[in-house]
N, CA, C and O atoms as a GROMACS GRO file, in nm:
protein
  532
    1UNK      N    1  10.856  12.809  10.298
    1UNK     CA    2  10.968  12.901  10.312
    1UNK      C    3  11.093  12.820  10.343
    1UNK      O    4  11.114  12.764  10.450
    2UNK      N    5  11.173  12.820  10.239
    2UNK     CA    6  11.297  12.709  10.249
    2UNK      C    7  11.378  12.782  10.352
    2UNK      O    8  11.429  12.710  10.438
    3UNK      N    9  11.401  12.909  10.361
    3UNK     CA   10  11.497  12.958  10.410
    3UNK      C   11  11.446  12.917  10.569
    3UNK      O   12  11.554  12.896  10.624
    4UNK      N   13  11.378  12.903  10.635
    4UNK     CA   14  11.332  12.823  10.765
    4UNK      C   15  11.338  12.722  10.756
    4UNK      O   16  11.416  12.684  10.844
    5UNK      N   17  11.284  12.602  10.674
    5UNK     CA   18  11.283  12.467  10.662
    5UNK      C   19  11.373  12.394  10.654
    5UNK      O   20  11.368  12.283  10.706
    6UNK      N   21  11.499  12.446  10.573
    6UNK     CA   22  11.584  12.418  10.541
    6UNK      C   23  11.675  12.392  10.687
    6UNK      O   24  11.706  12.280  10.729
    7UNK      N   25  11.709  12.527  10.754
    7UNK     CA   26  11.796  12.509  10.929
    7UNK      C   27  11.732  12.407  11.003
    7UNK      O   28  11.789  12.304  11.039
    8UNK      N   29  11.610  12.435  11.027
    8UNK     CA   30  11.517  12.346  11.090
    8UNK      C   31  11.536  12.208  11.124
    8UNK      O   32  11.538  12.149  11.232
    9UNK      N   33  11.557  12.154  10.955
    9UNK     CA   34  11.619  12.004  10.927
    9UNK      C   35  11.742  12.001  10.960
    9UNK      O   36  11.772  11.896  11.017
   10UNK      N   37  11.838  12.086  10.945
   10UNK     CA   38  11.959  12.107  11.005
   10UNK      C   39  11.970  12.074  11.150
   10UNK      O   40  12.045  11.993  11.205
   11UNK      N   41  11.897  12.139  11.193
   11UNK     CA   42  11.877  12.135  11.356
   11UNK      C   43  11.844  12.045  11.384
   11UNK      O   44  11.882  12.006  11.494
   12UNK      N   45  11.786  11.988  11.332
   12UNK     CA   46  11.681  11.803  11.396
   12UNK      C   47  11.757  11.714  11.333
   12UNK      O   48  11.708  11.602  11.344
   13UNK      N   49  11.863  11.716  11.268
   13UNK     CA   50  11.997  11.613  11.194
   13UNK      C   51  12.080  11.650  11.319
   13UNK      O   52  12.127  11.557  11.385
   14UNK      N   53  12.103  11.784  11.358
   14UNK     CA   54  12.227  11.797  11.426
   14UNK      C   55  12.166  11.712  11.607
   14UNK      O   56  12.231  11.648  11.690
   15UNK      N   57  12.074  11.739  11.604
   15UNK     CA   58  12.035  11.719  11.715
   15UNK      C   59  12.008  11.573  11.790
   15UNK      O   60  12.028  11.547  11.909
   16UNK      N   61  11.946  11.462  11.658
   16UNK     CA   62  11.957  11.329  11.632
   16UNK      C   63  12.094  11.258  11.594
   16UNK      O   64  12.100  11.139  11.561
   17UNK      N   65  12.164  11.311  11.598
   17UNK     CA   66  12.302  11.253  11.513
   17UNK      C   67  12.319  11.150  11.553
   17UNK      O   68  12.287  11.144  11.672
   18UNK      N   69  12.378  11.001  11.488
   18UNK     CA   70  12.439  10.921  11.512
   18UNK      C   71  12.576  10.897  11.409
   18UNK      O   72  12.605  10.916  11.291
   19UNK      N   73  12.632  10.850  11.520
   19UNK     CA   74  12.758  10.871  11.442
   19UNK      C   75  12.814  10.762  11.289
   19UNK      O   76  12.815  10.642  11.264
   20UNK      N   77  12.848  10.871  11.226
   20UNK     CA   78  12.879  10.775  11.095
   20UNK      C   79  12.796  10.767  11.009
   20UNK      O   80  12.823  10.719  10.899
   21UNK      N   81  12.637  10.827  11.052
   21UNK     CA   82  12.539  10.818  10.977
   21UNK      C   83  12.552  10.940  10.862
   21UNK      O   84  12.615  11.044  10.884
   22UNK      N   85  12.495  10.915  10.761
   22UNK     CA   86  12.485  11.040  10.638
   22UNK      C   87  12.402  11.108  10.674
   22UNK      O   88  12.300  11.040  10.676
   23UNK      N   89  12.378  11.219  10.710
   23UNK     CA   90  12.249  11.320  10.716
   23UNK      C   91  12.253  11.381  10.584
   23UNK      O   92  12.349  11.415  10.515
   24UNK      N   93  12.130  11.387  10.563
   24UNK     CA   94  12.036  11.470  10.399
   24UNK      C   95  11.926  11.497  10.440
   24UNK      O   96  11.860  11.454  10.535
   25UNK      N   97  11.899  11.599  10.338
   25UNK     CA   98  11.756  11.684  10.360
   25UNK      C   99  11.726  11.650  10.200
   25UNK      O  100  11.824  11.656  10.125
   26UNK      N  101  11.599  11.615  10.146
   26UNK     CA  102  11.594  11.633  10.029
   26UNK      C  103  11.454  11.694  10.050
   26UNK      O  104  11.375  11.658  10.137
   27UNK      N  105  11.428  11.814   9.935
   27UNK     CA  106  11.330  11.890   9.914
   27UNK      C  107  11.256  11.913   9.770
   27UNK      O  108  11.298  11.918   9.654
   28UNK      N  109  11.154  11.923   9.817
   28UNK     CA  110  11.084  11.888   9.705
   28UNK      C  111  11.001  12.001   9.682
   28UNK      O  112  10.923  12.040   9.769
   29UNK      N  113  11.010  12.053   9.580
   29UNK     CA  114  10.994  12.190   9.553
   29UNK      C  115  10.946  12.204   9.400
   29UNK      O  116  10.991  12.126   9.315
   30UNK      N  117  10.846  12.313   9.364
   30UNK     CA  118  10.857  12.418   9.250
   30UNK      C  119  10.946  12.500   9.205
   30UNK      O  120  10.963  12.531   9.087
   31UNK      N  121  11.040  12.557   9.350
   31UNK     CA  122  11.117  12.658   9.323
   31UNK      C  123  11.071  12.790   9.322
   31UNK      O  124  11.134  12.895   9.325
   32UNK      N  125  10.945  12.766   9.318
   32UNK     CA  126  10.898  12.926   9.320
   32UNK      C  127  10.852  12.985   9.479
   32UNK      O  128  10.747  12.978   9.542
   33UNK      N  129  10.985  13.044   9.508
   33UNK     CA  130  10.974  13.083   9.670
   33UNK      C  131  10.867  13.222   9.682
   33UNK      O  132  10.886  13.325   9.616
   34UNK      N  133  10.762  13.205   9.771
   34UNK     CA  134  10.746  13.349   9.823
   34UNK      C  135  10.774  13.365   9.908
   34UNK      O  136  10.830  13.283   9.981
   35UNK      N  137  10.731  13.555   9.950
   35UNK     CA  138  10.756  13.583  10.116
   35UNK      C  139  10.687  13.499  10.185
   35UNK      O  140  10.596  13.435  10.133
   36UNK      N  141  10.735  13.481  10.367
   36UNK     CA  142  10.654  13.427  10.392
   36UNK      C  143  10.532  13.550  10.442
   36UNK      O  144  10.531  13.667  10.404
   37UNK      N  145  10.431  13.482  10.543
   37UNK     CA  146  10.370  13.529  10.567
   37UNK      C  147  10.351  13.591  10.683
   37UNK      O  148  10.247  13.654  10.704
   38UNK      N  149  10.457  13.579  10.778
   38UNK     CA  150  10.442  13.634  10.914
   38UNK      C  151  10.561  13.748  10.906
   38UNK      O  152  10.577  13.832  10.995
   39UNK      N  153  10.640  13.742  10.793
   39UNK     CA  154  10.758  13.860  10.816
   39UNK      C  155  10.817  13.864  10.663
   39UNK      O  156  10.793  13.782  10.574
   40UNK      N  157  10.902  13.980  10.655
   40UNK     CA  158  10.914  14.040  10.499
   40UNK      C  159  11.066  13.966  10.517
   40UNK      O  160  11.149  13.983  10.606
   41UNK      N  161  11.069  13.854  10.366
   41UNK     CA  162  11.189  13.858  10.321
   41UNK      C  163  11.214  13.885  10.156
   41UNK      O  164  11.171  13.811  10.067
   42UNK      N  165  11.277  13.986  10.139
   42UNK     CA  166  11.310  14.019  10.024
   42UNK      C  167  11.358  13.964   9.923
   42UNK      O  168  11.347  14.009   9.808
   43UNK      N  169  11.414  13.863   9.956
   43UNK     CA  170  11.513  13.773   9.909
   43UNK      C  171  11.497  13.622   9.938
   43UNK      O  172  11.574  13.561  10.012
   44UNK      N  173  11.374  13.558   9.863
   44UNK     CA  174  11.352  13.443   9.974
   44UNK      C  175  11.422  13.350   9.875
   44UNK      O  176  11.443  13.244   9.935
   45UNK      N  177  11.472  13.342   9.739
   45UNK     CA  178  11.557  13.273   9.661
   45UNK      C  179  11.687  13.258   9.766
   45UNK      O  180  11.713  13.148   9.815
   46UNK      N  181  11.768  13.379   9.797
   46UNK     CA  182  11.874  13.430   9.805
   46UNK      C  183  11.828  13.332   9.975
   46UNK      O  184  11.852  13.214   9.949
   47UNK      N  185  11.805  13.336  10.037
   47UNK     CA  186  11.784  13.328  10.130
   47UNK      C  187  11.806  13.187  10.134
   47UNK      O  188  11.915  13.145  10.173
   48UNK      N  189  11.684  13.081  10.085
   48UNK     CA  190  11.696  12.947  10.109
   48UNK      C  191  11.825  12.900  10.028
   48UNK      O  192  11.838  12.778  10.028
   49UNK      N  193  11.925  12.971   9.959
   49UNK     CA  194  12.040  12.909   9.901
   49UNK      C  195  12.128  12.934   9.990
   49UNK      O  196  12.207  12.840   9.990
   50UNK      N  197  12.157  13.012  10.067
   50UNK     CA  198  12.260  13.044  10.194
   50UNK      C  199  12.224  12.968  10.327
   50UNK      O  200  12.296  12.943  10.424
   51UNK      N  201  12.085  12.936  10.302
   51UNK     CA  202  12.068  12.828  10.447
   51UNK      C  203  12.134  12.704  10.366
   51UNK      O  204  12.226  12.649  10.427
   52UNK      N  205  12.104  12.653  10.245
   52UNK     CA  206  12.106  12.505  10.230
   52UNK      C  207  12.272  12.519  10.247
   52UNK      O  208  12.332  12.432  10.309
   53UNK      N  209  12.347  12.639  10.188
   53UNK     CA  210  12.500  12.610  10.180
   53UNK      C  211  12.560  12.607  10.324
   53UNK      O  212  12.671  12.557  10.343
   54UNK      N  213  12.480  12.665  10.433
   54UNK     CA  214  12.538  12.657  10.574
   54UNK      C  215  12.501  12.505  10.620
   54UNK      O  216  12.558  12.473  10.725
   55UNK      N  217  12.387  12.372  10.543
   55UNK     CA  218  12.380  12.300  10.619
   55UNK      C  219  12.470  12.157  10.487
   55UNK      O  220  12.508  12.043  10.514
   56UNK      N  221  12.472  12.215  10.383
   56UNK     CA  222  12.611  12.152  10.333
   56UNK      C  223  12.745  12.197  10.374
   56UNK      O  224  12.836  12.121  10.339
   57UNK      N  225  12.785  12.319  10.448
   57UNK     CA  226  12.896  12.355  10.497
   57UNK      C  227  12.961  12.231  10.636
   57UNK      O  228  13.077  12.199  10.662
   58UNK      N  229  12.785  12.173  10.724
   58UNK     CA  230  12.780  12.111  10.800
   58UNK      C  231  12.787  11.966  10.754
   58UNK      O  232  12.772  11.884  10.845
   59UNK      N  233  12.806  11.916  10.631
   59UNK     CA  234  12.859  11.775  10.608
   59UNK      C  235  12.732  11.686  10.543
   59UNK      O  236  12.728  11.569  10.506
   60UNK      N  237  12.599  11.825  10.546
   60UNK     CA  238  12.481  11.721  10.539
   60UNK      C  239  12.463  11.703  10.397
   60UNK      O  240  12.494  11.803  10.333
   61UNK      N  241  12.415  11.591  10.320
   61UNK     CA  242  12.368  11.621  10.155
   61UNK      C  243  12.247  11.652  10.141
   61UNK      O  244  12.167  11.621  10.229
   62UNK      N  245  12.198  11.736  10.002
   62UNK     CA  246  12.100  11.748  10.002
   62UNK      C  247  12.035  11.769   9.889
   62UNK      O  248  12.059  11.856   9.805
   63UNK      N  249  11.932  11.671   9.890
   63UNK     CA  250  11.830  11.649   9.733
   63UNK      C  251  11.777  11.777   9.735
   63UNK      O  252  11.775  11.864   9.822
   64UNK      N  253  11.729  11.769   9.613
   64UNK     CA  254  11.637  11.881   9.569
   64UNK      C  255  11.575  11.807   9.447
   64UNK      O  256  11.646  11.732   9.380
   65UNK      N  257  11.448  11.826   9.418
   65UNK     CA  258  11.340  11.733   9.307
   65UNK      C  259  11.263  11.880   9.315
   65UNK      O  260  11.197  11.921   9.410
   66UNK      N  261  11.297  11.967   9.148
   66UNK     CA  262  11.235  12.011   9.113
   66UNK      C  263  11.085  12.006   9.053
   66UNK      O  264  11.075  11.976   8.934
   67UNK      N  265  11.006  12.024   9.102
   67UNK     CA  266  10.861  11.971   9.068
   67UNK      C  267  10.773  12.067   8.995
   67UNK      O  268  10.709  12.155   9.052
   68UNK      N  269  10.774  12.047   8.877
   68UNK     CA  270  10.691  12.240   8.841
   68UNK      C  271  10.762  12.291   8.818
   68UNK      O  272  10.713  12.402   8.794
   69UNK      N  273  10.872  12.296   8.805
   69UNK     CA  274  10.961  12.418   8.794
   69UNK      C  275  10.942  12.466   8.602
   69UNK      O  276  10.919  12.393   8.506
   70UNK      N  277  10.960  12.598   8.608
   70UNK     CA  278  10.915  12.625   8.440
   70UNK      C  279  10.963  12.777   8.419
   70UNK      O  280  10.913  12.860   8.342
   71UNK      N  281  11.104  12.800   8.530
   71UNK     CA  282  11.214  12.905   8.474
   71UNK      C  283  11.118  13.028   8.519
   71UNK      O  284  11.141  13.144   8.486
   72UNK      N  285  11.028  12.997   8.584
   72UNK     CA  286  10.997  13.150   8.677
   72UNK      C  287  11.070  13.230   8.769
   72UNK      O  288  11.140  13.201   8.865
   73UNK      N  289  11.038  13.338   8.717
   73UNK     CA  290  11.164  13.465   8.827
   73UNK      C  291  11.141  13.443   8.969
   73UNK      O  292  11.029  13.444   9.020
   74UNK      N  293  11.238  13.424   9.023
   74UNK     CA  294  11.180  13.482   9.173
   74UNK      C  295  11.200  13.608   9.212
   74UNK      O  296  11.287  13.690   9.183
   75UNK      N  297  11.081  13.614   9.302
   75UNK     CA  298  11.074  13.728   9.344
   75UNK      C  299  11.200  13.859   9.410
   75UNK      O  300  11.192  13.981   9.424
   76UNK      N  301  11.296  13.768   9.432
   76UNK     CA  302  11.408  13.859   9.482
   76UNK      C  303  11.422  13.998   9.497
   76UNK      O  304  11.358  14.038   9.400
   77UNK      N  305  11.451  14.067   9.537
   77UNK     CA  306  11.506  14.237   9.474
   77UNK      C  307  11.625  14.249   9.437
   77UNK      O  308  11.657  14.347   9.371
   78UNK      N  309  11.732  14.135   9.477
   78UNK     CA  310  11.882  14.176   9.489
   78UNK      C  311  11.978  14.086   9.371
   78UNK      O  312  12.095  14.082   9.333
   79UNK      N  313  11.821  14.006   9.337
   79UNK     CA  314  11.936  13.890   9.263
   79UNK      C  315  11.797  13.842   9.122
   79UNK      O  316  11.680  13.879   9.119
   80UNK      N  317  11.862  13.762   9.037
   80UNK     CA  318  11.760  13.759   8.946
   80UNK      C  319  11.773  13.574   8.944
   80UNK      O  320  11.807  13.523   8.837
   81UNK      N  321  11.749  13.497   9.048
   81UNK     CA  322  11.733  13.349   8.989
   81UNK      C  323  11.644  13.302   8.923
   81UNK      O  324  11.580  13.397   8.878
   82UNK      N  325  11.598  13.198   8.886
   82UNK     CA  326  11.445  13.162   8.853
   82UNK      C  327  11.457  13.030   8.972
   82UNK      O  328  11.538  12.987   9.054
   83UNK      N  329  11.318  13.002   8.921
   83UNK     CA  330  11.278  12.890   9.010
   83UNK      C  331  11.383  12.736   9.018
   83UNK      O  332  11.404  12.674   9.122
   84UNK      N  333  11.426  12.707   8.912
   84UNK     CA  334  11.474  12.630   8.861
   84UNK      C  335  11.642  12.644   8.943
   84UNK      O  336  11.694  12.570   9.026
   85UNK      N  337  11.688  12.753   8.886
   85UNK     CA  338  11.834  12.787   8.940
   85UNK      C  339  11.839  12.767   9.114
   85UNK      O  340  11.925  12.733   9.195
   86UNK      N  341  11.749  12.794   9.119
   86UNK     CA  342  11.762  12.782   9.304
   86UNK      C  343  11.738  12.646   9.333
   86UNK      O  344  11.828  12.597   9.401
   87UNK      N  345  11.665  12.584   9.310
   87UNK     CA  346  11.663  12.403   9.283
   87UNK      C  347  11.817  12.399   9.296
   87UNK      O  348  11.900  12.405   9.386
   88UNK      N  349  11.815  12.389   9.192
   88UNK     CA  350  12.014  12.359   9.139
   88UNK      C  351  12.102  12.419   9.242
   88UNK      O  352  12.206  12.357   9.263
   89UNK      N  353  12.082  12.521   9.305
   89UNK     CA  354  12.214  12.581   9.356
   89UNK      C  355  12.144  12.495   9.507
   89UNK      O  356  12.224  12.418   9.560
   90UNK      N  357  12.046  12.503   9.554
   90UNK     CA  358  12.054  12.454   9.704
   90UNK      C  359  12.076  12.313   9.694
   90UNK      O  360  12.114  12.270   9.803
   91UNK      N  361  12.064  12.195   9.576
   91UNK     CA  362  12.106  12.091   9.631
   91UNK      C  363  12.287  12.081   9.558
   91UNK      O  364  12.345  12.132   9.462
   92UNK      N  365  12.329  11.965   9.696
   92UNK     CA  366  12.453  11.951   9.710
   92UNK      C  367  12.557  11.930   9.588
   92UNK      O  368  12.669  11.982   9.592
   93UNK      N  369  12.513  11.851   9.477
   93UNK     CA  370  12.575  11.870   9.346
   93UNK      C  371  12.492  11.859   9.204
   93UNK      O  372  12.382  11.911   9.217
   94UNK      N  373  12.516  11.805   9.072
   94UNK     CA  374  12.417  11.801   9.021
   94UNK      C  375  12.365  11.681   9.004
   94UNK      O  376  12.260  11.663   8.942
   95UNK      N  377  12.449  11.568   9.069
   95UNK     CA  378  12.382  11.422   9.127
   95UNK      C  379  12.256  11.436   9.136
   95UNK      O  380  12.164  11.392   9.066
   96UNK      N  381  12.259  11.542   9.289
   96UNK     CA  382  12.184  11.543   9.398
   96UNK      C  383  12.031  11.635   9.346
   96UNK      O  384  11.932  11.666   9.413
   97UNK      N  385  12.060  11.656   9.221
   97UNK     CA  386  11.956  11.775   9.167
   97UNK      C  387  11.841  11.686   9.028
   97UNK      O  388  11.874  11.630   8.924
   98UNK      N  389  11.737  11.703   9.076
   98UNK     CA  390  11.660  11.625   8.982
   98UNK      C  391  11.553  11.695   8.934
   98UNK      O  392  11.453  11.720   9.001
   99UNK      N  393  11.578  11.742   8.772
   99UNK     CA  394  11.491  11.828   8.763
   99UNK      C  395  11.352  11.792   8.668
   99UNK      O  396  11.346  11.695   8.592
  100UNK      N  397  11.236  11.896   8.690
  100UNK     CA  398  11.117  11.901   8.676
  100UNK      C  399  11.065  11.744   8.646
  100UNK      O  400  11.020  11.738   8.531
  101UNK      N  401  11.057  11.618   8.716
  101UNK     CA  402  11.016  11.523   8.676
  101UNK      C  403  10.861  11.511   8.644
  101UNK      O  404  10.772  11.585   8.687
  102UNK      N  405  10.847  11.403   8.561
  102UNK     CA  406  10.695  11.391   8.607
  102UNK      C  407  10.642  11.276   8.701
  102UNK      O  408  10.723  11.202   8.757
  103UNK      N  409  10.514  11.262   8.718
  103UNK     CA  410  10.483  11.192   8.817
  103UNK      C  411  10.538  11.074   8.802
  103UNK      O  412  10.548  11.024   8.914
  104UNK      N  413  10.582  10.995   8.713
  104UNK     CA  414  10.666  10.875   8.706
  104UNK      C  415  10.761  10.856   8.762
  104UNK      O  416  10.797  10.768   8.840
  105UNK      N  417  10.842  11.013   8.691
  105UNK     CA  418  10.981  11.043   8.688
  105UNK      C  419  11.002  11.095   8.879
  105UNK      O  420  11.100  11.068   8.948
  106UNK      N  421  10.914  11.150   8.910
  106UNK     CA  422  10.896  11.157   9.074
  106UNK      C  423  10.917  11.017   9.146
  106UNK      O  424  10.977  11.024   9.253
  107UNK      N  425  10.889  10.928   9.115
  107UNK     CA  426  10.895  10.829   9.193
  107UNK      C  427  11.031  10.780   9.161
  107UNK      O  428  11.110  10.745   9.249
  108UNK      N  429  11.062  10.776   9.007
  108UNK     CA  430  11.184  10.764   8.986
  108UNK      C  431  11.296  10.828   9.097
  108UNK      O  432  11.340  10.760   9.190
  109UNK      N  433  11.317  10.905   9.085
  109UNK     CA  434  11.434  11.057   9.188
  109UNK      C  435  11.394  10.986   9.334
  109UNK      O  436  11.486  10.964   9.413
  110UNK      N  437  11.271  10.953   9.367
  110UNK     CA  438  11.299  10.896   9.516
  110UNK      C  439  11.325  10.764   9.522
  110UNK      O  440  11.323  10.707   9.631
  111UNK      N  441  11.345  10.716   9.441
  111UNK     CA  442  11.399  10.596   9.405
  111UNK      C  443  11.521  10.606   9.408
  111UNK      O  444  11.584  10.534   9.485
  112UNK      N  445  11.578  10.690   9.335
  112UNK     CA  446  11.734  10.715   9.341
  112UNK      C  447  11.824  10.770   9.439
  112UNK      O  448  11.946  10.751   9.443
  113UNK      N  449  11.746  10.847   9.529
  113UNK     CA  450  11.724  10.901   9.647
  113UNK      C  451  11.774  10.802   9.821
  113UNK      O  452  11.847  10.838   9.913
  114UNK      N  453  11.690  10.666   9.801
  114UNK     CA  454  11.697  10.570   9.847
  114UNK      C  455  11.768  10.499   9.870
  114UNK      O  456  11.815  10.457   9.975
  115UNK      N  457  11.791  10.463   9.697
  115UNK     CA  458  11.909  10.383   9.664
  115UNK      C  459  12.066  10.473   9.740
  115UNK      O  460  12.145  10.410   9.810
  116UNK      N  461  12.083  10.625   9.707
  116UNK     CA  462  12.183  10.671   9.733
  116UNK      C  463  12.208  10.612   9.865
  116UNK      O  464  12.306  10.542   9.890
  117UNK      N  465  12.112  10.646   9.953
  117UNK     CA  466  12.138  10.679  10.083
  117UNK      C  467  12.157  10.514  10.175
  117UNK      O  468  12.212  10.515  10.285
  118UNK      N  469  12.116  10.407  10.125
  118UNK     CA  470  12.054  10.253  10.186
  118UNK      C  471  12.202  10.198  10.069
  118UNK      O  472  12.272  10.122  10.137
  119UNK      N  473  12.252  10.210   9.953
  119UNK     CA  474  12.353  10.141   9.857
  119UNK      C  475  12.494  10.119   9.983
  119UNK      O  476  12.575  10.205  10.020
  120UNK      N  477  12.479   9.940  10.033
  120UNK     CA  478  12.614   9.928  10.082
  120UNK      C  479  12.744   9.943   9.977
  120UNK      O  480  12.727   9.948   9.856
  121UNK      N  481  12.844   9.948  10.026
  121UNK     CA  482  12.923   9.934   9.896
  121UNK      C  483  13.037   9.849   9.945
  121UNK      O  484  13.086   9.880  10.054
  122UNK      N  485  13.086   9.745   9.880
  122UNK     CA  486  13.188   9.650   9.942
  122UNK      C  487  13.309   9.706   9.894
  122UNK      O  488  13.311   9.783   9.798
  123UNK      N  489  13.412   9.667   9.959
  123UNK     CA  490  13.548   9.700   9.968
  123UNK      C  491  13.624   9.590   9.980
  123UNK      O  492  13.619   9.510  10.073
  124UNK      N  493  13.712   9.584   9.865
  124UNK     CA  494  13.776   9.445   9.871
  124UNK      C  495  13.869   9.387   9.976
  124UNK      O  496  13.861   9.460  10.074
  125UNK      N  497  13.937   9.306   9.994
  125UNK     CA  498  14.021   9.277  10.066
  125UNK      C  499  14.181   9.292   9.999
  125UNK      O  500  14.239   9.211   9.926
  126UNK      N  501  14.221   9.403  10.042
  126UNK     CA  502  14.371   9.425   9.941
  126UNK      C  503  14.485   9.371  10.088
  126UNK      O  504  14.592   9.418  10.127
  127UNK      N  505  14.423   9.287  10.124
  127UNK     CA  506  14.574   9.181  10.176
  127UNK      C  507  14.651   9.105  10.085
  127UNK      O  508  14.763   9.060  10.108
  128UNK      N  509  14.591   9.094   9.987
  128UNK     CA  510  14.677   9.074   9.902
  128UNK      C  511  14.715   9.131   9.775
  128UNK      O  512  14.632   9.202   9.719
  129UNK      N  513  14.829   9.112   9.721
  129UNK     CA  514  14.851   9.170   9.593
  129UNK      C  515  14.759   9.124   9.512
  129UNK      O  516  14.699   9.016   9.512
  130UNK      N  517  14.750   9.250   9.418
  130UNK     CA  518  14.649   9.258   9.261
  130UNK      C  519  14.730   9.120   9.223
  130UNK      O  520  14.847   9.094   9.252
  131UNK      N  521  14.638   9.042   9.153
  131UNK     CA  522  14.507   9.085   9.096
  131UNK      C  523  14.385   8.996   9.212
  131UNK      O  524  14.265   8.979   9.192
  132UNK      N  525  14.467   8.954   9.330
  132UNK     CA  526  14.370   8.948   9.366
  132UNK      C  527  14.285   9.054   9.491
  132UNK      O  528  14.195   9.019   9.568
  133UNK      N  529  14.332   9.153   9.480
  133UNK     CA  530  14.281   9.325   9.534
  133UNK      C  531  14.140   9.358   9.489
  133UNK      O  532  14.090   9.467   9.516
   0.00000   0.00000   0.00000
């Protein structure tokens, strides 16, 4: 149930913080949300896309690695996504969105994943004028 999992990680980023650090959640998913099982949500598409946008509202990025995904409805009542679309809309751009890989291509995306998050990036020294900037 993303729509829990999702704050959750929110909460344990907000709670660990160090400063300057990137917080991300990346999730790895089918996309095909059900209710859960201890309480009725109607809307569990609708649901885990409004948590992920409250914890990108909070500065955090966030993967999503569609796994399985194969354009199934979700269950919703209020909205018609498929499995796939909710992938896409909860992570942070379409960088951050990697869809239906296969098991190769899985290792690939956390590969890229890695790289995002560990890639120093140097910055030149512009004390002086171009061309040597």
């Amino acid at each position: 149930y993303l729509a829990g999992s999702i704050p959750e990680a929110q909460h344990l980023l907000d709670v660990n913080a160090r400063p300057g650090a990137t917080n991300a959640i990346v999730v790895l998913s089918d996309g095909q949300l059900n209710q859960p099982k201890t309480f009725t949500d109607n809307n569990p598409c609708t649901s885990a896309i409004s948590a992920a946008t409250q914890a990108k509202a909070a500065g955090t990025l966030i993967y999503t690695i569609a796994y399985g995904s194969s354009g199934t409805q979700c269950p919703d009542t209020s909205h018609s996504y498929t499995d796939l679309q909710t992938m896409q809309d909860i992570a942070s751009n379409s960088e951050t969105f990697f869809d239906q890989p296969t098991d190769g291509a899985l290792t690939q995306a956390f590969q890229q994943v890695s790289t995002d998050l560990t890639d120093s990036r140097l910055i030149p020294d512009c004390s002086v004028a171009p061309p040597g900037c």
